[in-house]
C-alpha positions as CSV (number, residue, x, y, z in Angstrom):
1,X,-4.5,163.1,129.7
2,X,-3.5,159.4,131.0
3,X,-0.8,159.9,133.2
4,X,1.5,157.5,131.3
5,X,1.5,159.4,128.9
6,X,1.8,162.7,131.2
7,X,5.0,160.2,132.3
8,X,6.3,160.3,128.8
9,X,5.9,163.9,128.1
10,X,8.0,164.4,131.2
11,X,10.8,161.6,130.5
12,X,11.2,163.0,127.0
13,X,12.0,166.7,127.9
14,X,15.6,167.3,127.2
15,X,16.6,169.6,130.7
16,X,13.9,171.3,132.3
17,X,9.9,171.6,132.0
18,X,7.6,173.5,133.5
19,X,4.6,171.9,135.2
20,X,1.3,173.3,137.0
21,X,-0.6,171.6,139.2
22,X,-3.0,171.3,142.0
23,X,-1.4,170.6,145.6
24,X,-3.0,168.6,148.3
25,X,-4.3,171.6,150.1
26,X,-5.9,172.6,146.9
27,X,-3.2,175.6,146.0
28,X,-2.2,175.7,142.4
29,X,2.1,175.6,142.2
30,X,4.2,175.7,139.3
31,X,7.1,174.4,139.3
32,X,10.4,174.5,137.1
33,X,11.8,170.9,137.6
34,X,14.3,168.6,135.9
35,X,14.7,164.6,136.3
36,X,17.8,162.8,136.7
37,X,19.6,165.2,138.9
38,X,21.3,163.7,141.5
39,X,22.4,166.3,143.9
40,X,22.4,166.0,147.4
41,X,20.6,162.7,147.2
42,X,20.1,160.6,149.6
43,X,19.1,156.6,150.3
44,X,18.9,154.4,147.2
45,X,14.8,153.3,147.1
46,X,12.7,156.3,146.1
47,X,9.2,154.3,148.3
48,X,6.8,157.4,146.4
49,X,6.8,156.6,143.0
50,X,4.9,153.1,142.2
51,X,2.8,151.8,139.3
52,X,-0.3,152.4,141.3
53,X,0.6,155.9,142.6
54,X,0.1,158.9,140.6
55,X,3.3,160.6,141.9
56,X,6.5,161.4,140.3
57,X,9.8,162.5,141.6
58,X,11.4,165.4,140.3
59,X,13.8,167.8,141.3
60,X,12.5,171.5,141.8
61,X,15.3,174.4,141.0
62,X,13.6,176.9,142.6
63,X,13.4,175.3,145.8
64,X,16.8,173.0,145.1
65,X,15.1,169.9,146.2
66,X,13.1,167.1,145.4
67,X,9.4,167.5,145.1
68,X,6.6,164.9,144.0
69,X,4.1,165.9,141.1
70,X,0.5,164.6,141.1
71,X,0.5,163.5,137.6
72,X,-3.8,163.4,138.5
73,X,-4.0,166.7,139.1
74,X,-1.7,168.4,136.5
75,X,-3.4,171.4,134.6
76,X,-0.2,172.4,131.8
77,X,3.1,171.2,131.1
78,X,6.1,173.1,128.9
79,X,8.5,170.9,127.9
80,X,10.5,171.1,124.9
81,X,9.1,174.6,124.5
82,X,5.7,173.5,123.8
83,X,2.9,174.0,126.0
84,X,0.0,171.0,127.1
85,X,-3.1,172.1,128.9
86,X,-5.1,169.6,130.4
């Protein structure tokens, strides 16, 4: 899947999704994340997220944090309580 459209699946989940996908050192992590959450945030520029990057902020409630998503290497999202495998 184009990852502007992997962009819009995300930005049109309504709370939460579930996303899978393939870390830089090759390990496979899902992750329950949410955009829009502002806690504990810090700075005003986010510098990862760019038109020419495939990365995408998000902020992880398992690990209460912010964590960037490889929209490349994405294998299934759950959003709206349907399930994409790619």
């Amino acid at each position: 899947m184009k990852r502007e459209n992997l962009k819009r699946l995300i930005k049109s989940a309504n709370g939460a999704f579930d996303v899978t996908f393939i870390k830089q050192d090759q390990t496979e992590r899902t992750m329950h994340a949410e955009l829009g959450i502002e806690y504990n945030l810090k700075g005003s520029v986010n510098k990862v997220e760019r038109a020419d990057r495939p990365y995408m902020t998000v902020f992880d409630h398992d690990a209460q944090g912010y964590r960037n998503i490889n929209l490349d290497t994405c294998t299934s999202l759950t959003v709206n309580n349907k399930t994409y495998s790619f």
